[in-house]
TIKETI-370006 format. One record per residue: x negated, y negated, z of N, C-alpha, C in turn; residue number from 1. Coordinates in steps of 0.1 Angstrom, whole numbers. Atoms other than C-alpha are relative to their C-alpha. Layout:
N
<<X, Y, Z>, <X, Y, Z>, <X, Y, Z>, NUM>
...
***
This chain:
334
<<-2, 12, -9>, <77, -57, -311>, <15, -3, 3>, 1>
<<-17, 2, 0>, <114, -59, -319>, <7, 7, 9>, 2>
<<-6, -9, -8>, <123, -30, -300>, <-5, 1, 9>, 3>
<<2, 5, -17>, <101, -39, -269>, <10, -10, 7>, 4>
<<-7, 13, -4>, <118, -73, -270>, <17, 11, 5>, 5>
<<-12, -6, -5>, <154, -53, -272>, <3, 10, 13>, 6>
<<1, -9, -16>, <143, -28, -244>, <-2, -10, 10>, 7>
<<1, 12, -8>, <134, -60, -224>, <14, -6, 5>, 8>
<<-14, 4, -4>, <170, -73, -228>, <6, 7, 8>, 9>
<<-9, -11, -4>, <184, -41, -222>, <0, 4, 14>, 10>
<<8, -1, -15>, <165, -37, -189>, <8, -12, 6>, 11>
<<-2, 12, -8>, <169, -75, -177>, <23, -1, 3>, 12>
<<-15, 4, -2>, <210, -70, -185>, <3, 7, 11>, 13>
<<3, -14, -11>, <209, -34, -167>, <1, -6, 15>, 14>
<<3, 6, -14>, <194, -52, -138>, <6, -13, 7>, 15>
<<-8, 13, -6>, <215, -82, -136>, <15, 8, 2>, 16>
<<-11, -3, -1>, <246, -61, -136>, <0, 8, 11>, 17>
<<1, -9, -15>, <237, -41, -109>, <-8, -8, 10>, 18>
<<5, 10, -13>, <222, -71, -89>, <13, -8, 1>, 19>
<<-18, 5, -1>, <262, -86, -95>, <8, 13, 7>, 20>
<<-9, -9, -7>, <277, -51, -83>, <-5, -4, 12>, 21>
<<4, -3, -18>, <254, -52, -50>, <4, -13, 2>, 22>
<<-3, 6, -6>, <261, -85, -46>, <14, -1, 5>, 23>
<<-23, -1, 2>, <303, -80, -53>, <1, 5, 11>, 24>
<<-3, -12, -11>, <302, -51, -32>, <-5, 1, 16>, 25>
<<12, 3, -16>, <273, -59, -3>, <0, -7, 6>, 26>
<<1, 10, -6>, <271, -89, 1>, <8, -11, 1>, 27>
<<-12, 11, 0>, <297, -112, -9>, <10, -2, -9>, 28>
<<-8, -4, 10>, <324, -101, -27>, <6, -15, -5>, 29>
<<-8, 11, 7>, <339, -140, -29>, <-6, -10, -9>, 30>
<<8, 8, 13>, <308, -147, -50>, <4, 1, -13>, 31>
<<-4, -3, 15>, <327, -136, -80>, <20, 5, 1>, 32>
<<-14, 0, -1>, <363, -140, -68>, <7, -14, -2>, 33>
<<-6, 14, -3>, <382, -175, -74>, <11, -3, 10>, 34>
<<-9, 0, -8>, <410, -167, -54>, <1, -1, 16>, 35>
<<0, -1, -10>, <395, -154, -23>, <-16, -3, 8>, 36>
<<6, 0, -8>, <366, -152, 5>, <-1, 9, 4>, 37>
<<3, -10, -4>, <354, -130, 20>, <-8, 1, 17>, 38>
<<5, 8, -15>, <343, -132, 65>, <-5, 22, -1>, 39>
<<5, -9, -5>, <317, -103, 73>, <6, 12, 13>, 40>
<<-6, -3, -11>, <332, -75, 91>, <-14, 12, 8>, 41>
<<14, -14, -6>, <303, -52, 120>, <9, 9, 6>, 42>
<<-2, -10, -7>, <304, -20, 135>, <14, 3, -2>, 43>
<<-18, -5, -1>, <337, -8, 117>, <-5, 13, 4>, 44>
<<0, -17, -2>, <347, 28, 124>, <15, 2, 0>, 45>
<<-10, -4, -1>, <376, 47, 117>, <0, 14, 3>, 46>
<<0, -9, -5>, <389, 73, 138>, <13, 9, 5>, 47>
<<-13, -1, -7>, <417, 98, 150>, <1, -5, 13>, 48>
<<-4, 2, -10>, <434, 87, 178>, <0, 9, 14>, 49>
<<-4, -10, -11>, <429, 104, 212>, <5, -4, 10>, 50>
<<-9, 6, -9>, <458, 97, 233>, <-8, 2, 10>, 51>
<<11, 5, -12>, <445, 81, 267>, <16, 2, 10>, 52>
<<-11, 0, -7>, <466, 83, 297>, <-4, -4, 13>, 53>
<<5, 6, -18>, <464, 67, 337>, <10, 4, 6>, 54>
<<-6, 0, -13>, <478, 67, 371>, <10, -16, 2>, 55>
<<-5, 12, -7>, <501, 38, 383>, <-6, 0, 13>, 56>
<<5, 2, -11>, <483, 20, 410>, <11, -9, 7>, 57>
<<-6, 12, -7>, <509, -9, 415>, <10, -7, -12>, 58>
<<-12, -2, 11>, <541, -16, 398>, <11, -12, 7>, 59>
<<-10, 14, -2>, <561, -51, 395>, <8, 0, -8>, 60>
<<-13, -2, 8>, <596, -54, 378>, <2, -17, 0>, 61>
<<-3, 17, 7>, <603, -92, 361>, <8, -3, -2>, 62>
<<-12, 3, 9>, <637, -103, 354>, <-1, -19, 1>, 63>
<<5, 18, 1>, <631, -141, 339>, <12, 1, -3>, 64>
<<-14, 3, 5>, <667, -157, 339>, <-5, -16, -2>, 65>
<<0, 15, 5>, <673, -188, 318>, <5, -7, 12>, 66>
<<-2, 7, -6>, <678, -221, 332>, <13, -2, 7>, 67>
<<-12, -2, -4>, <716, -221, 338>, <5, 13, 5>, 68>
<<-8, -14, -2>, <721, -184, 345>, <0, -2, 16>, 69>
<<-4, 1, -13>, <734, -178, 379>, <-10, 14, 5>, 70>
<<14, -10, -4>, <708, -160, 398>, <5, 8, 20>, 71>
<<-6, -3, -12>, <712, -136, 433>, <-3, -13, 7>, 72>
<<1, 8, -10>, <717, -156, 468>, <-9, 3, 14>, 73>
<<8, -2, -14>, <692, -156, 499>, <-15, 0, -4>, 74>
<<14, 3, 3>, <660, -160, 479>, <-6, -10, 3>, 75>
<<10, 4, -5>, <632, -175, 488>, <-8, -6, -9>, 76>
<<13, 2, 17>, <615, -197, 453>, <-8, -13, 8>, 77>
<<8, 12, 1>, <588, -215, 449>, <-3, -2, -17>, 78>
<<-1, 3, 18>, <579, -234, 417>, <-14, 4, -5>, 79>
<<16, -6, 5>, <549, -221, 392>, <0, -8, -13>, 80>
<<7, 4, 11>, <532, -235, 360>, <-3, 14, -9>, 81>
<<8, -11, 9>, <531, -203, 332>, <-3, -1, -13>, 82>
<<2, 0, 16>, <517, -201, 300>, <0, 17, -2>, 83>
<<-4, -14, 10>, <530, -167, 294>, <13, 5, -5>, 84>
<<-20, 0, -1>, <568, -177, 290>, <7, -6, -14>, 85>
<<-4, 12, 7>, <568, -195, 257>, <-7, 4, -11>, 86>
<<-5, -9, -1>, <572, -178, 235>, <-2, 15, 3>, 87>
<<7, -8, -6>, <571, -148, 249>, <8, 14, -10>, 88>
<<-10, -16, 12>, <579, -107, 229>, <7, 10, 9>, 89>
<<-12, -10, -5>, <608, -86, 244>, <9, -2, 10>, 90>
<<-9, 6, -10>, <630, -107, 263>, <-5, -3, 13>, 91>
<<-2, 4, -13>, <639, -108, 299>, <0, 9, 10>, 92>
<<2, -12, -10>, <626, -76, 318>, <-12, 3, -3>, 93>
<<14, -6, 3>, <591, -66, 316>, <-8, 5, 18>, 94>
<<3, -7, -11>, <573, -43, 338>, <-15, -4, 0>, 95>
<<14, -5, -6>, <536, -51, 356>, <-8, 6, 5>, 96>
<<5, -9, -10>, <518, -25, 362>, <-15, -3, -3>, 97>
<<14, 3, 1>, <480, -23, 375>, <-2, 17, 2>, 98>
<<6, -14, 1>, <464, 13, 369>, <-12, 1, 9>, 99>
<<8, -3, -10>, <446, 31, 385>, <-21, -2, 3>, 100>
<<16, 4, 5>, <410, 20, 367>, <4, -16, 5>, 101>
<<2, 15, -9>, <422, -18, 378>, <5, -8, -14>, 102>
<<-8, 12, 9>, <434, -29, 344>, <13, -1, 3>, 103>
<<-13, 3, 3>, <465, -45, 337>, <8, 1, -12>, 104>
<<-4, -5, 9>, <494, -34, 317>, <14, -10, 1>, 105>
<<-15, 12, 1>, <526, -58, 305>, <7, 8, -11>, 106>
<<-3, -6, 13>, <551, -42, 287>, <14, -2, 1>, 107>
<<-11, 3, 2>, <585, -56, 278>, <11, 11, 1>, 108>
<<-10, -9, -3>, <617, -38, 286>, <10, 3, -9>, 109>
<<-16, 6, 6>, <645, -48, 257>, <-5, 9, -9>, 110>
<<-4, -7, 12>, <636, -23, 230>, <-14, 9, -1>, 111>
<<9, -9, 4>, <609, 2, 217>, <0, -3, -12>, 112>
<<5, 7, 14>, <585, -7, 187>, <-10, 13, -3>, 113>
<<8, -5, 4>, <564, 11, 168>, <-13, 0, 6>, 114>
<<11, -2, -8>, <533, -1, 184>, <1, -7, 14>, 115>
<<-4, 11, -12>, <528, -18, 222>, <-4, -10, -1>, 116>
<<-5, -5, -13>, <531, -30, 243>, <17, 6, 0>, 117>
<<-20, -9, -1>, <565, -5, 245>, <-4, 11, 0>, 118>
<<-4, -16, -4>, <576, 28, 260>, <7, 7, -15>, 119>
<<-2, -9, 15>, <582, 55, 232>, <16, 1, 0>, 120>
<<-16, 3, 1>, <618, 54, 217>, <3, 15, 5>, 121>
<<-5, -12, -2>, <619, 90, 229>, <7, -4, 21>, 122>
<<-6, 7, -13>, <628, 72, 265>, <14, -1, -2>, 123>
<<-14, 7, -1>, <660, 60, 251>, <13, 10, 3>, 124>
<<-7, -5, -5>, <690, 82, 267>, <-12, 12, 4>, 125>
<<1, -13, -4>, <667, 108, 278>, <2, 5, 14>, 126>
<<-3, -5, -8>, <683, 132, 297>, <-8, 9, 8>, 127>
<<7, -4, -9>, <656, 150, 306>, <-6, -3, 14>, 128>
<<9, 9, -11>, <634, 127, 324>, <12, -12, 6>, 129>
<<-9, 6, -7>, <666, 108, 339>, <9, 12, 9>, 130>
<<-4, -2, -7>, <677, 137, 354>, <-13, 8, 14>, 131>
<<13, -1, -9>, <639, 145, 372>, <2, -10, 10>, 132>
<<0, 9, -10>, <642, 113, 382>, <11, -3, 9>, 133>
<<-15, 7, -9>, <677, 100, 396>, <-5, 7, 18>, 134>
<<-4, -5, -19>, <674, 126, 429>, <-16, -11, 11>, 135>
<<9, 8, -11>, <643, 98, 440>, <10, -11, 8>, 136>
<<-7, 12, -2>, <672, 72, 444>, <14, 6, 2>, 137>
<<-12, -1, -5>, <704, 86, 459>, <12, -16, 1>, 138>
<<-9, 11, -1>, <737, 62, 453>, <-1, -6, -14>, 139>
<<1, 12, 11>, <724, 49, 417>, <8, 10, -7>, 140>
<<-8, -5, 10>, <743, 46, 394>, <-5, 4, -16>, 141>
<<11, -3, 11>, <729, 63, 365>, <9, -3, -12>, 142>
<<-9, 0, 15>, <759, 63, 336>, <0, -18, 2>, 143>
<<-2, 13, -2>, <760, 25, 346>, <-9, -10, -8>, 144>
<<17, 8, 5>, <721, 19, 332>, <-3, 7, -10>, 145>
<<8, -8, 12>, <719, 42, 303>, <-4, -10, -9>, 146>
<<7, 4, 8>, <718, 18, 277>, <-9, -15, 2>, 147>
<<14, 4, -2>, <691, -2, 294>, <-9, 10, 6>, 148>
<<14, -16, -7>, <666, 29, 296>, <-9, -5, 5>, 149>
<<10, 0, -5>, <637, 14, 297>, <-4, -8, 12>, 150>
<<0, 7, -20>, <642, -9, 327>, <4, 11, 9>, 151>
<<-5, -10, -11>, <658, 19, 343>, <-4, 8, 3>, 152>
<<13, -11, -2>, <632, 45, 338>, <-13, -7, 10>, 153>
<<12, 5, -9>, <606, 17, 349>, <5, -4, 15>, 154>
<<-6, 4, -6>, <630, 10, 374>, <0, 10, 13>, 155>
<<-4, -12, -12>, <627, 48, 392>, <-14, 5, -3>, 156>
<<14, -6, -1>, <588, 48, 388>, <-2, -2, 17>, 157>
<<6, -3, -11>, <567, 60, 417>, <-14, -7, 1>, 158>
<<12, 2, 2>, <533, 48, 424>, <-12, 13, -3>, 159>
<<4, -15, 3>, <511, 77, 411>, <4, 7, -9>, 160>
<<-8, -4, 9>, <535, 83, 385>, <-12, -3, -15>, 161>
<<9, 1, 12>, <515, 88, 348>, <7, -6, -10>, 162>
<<-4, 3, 13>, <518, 69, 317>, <-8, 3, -7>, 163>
<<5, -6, 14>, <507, 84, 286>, <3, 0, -16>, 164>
<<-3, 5, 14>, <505, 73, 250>, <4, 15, -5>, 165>
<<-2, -6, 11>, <524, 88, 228>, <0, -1, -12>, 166>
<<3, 9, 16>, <511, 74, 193>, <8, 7, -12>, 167>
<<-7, -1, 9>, <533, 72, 165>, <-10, -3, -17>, 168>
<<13, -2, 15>, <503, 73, 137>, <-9, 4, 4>, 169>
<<12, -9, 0>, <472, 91, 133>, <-11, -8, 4>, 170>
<<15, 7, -2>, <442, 65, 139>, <-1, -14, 3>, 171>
<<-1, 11, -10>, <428, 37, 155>, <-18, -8, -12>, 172>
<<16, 2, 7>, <400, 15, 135>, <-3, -8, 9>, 173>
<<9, 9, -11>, <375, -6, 155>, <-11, -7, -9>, 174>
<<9, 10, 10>, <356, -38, 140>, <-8, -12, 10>, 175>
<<3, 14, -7>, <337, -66, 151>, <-2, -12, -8>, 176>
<<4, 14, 7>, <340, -102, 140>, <-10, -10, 6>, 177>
<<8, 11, -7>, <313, -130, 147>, <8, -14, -4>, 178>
<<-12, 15, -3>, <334, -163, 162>, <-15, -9, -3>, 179>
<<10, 13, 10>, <313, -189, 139>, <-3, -16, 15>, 180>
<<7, 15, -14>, <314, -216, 174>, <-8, 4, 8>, 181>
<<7, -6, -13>, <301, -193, 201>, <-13, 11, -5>, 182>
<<8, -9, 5>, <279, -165, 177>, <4, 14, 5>, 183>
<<-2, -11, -5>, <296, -142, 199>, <11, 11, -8>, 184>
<<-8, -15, 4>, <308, -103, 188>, <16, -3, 6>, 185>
<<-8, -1, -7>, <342, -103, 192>, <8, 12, -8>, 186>
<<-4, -15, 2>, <362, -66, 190>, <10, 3, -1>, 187>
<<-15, -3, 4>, <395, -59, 173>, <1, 17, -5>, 188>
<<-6, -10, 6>, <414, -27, 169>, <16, 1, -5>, 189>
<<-9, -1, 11>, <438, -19, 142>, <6, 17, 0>, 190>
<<-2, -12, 4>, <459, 11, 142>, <13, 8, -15>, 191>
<<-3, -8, 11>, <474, 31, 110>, <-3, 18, 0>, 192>
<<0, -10, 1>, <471, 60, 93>, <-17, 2, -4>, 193>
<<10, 2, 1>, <434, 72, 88>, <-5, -2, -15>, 194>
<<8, 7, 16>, <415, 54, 57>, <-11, 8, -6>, 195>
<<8, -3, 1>, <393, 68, 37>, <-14, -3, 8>, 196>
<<18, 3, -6>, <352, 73, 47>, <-1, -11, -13>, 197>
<<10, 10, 11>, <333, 43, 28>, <-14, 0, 8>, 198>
<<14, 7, 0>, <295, 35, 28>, <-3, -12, -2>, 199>
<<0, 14, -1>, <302, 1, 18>, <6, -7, 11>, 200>
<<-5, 12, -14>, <303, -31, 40>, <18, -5, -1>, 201>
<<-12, 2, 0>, <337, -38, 48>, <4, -18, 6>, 202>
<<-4, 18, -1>, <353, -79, 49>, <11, 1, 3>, 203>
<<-17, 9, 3>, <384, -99, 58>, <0, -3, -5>, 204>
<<-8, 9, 7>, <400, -111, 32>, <8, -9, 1>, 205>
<<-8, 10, -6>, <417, -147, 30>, <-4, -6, -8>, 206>
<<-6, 9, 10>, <428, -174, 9>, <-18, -5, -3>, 207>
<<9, 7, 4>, <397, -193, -9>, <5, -16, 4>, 208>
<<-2, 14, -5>, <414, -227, 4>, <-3, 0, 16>, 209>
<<2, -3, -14>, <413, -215, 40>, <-12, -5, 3>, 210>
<<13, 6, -8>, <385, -235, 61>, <-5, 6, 12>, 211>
<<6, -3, -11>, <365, -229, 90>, <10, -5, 15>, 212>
<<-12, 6, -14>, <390, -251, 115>, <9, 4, -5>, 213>
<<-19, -10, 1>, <421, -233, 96>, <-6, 13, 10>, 214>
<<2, -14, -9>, <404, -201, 111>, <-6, 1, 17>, 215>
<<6, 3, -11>, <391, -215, 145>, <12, 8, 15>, 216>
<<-8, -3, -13>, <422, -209, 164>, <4, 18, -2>, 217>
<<-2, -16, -2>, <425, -172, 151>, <-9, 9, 9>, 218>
<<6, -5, -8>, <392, -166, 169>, <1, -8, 17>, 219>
<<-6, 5, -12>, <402, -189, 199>, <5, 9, 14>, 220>
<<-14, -6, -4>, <431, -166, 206>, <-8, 7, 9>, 221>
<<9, -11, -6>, <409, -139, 218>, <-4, 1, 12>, 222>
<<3, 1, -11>, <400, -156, 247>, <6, -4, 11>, 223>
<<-11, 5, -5>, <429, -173, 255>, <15, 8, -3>, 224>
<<-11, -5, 0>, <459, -149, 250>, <0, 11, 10>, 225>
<<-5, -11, -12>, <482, -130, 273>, <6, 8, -6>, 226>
<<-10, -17, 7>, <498, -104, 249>, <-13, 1, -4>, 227>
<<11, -9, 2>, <461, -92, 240>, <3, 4, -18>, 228>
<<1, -2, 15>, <467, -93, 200>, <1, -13, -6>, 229>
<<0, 11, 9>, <466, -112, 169>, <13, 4, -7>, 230>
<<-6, -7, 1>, <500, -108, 157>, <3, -9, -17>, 231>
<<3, 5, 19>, <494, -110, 116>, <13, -2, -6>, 232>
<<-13, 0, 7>, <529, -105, 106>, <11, -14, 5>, 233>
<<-5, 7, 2>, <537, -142, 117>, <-10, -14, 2>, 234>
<<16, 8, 1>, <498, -155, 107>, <8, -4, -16>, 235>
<<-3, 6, 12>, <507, -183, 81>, <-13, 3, -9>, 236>
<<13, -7, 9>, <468, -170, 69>, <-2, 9, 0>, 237>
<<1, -15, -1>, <473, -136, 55>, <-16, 7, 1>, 238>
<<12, -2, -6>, <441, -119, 71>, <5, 16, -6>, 239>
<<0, -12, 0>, <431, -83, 61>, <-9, 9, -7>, 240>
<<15, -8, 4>, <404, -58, 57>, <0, 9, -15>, 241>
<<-2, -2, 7>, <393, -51, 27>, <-2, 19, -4>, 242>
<<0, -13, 0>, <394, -13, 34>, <6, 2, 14>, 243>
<<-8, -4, -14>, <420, -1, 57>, <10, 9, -8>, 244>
<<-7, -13, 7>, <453, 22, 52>, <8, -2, -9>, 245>
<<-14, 5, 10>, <476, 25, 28>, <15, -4, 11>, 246>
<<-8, 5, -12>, <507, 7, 41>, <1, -5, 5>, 247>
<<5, 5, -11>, <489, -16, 56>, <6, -12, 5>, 248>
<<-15, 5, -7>, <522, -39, 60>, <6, 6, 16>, 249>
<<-5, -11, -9>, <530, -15, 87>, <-6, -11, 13>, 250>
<<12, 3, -13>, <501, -26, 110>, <-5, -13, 3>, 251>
<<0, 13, 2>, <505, -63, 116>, <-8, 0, 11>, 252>
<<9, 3, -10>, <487, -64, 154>, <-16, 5, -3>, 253>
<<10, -1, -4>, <451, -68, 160>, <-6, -6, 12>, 254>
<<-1, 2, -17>, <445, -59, 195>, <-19, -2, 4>, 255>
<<7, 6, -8>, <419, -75, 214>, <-8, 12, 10>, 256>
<<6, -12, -7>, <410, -42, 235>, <5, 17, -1>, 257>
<<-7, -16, 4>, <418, -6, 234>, <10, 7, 9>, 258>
<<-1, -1, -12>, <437, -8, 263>, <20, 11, -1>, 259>
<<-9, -7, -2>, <464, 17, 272>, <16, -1, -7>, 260>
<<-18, 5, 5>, <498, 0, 264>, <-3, -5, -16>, 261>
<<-2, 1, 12>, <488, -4, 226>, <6, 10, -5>, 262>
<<-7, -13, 9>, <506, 26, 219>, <13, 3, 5>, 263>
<<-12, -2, -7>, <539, 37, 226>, <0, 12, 17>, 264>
<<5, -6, -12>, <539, 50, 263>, <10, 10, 6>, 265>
<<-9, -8, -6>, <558, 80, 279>, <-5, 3, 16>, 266>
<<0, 1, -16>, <562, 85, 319>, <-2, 17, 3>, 267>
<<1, -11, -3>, <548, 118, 338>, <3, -1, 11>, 268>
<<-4, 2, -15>, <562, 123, 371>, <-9, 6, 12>, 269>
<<12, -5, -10>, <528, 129, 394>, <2, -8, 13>, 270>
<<8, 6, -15>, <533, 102, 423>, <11, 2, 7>, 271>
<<-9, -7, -10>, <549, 108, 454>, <5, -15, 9>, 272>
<<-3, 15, -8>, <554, 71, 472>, <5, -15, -9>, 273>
<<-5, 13, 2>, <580, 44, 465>, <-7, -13, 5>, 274>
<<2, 14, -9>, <567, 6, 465>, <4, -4, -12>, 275>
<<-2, 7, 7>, <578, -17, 443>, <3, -15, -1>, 276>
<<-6, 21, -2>, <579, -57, 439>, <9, -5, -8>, 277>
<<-6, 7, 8>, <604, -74, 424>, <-1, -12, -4>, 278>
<<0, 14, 0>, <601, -107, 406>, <10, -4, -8>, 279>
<<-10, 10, 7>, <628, -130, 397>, <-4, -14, -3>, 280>
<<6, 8, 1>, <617, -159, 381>, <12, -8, -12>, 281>
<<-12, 6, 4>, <643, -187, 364>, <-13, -10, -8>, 282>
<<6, 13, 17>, <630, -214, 334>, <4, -5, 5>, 283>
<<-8, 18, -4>, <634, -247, 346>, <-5, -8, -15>, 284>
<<-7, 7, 11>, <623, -265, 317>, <-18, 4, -4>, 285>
<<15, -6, 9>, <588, -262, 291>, <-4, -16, 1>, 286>
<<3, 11, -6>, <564, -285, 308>, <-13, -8, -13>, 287>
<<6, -2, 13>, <532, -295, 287>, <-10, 8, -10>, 288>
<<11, -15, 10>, <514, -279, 258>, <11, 8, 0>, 289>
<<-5, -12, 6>, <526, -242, 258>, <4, 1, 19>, 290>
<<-4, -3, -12>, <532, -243, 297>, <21, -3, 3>, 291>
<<-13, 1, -2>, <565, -235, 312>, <0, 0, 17>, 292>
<<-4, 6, -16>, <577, -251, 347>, <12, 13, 1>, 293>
<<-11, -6, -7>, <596, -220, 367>, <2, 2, 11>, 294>
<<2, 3, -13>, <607, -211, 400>, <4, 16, 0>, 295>
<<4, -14, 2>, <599, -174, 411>, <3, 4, 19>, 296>
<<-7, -8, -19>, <613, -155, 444>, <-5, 14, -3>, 297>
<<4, -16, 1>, <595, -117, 448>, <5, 4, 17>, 298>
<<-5, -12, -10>, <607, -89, 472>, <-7, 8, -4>, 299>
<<9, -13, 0>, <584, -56, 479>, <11, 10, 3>, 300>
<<-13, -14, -3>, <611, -26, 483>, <-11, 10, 4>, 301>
<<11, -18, -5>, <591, 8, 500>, <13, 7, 7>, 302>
<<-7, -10, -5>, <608, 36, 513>, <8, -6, 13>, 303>
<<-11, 7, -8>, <624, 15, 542>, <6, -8, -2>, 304>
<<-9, 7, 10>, <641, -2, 519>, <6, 0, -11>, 305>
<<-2, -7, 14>, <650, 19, 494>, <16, -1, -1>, 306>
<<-12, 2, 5>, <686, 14, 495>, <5, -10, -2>, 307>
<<-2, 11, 4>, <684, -18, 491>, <-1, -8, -10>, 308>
<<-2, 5, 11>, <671, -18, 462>, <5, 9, -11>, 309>
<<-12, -6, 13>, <692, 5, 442>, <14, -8, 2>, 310>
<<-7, 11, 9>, <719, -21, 452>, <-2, -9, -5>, 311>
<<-2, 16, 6>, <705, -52, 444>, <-11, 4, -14>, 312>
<<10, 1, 14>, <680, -41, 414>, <7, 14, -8>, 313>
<<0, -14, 5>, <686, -3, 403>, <17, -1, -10>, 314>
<<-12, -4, 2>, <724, -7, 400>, <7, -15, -2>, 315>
<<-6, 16, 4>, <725, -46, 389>, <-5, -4, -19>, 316>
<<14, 1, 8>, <701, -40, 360>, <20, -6, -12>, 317>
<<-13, 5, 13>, <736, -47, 333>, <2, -12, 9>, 318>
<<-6, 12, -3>, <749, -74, 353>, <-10, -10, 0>, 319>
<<15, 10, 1>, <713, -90, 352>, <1, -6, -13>, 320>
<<3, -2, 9>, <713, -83, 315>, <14, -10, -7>, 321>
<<-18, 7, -1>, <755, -99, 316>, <0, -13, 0>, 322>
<<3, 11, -3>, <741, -127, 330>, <-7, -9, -4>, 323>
<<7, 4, 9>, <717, -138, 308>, <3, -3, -16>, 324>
<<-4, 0, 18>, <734, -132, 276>, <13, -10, 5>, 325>
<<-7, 17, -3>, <761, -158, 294>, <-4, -11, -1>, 326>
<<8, 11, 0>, <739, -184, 300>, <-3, -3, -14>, 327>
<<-2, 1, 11>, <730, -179, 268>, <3, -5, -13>, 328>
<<-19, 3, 6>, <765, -183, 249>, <0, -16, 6>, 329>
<<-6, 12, -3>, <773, -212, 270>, <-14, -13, -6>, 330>
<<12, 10, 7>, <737, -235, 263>, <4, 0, -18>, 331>
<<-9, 5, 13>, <751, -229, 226>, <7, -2, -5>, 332>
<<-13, 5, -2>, <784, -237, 231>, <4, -12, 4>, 333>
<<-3, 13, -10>, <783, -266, 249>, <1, -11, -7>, 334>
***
């Protein structure tokens, strides 16, 4: 009887310790964590990367000057309302382009990052593809704009011209979160280096004080942002899966779609026809909420007007750049 009863125990412990693993591990790992929580993550997958590449369909150049900077003469503004100016990532040059499938691509001018939106640091002096290009634009000054490359490369695109990722890591993971107000799937990708395979369910992790309305506006964003990520590395709620890569410091964006410009991008020279818009757009002052009151003048340049704009855009790009970092100086000075 003694040793039924102890096989009894032995069994019921057995079975409770492996009804605590499946639950740790399956179902809710923050049932037996004090520190943390645990938010259900669907449909992960991790994968190598296969660089994606498009056509330029339509291609806009941005130079936003502060409120005081002195800006060209003979323009034509009118005033706008933006919520994409405040704060905004890579300064005061960003290129618009619309591809050839019809999405839209934004990608700052002032430096090259590890992930995008940004052109691959292999842009920066290259001689190669600056000397392909220059013979499209007779008169520019090329030694004048080296150390602004990437405006000046996007500066001697064609329409037709290819951009193509050049990824600086090996893989791309894909998850889905459910936004707790709407029920709706919403689809984040993360890229690193490739993570092990697991069979187990995979979570975000995050603080055990963190609430439902602390996390409201992280799924918000999703629907309402114009840079198309979540950008974790300046999320006061450290967020992060509990199986992903090593290093996973590295990999602070989680982007919103899979869309072209998340990777560092390099230029193929396929199109044959200049057009290009220019927009100049000036900060008048940050209206309310996250809106910013500016006043915005565009010019279209095409081949009958191509010398026009290698002087006033191609071969101004430093004095643009001069002029800004004045304005600047003096608002801190003052």
């Amino acid at each position: 009887m003694k040793k039924k009863l102890l096989f009894v125990i032995v069994m019921l412990g057995l079975i409770l310790l492996a009804l605590s693993q499946y639950l740790k591990k399956d179902v809710d790992p923050g049932l037996f964590d004090k520190d943390y929580q645990y938010i259900k993550v669907y449909n992960y997958k991790a994968e190598k990367i296969k660089p994606k590449k498009a056509k330029v369909k339509e291609i806009n150049l941005e130079f936003i000057y502060e409120d005081n900077a002195e800006v060209p003469e003979g323009l034509n503004w009118k005033e706008d309302l933006r919520s994409d100016l405040g704060p905004y990532d890579g300064g005061d040059m960003i290129l618009h382009a619309v591809l050839d499938d019809g999405s839209k691509i934004r990608i700052p001018l002032q430096e090259a990052l590890r992930f995008g939106p940004t052109f691959s640091r292999d842009l920066e002096y290259n001689d190669k593809l600056e000397k392909e290009m220059v013979p499209r634009f007779p008169n520019i000054s090329s030694e004048y704009n080296r150390n602004l490359s990437f405006a000046y490369f996007s500066g001697m695109m064609y329409v037709g011209d290819t951009l193509y990722q050049a990824p600086e890591t090996e893989a791309v993971t894909r998850f889905d979160l459910k936004n707790p107000t709407t029920g709706h799937m919403q689809t984040y990708y993360e890229y690193g280096n490739l993570p092990e395979k697991t069979d187990s369910p995979v979570f975000v992790k995050i603080s055990k004080d963190v609430t439902e309305a602390d996390l409201q506006p992280f799924y918000d964003d999703y629907h309402k942002s114009w840079k198309g990520y979540w950008n974790r590395g300046v999320d006061p709620i450290a967020k992060e899966l509990t199986h992903t890569y090593q290093y996973k410091f590295y990999y602070y964006k989680w982007y919103y779609s899979d869309s072209l410009s998340n990777l560092p991008l390099k230029i193929d020279l396929t199109g044959s026809e200049f057009k290009t818009t220019v927009i100049r757009t000036q900060l008048i002052r940050t209206d309310r909420e996250d809106l910013m009151r500016v006043r915005t003048a565009t010019k279209t340049y095409t081949e009958k007007n191509k010398e026009e704009y290698v002087q006033e855009v191609l071969n101004k790009l430093i004095d643009f750049s001069t002029i800004n970092d004045l304005a600047r100086y003096e608002k801190q000075h003052k």
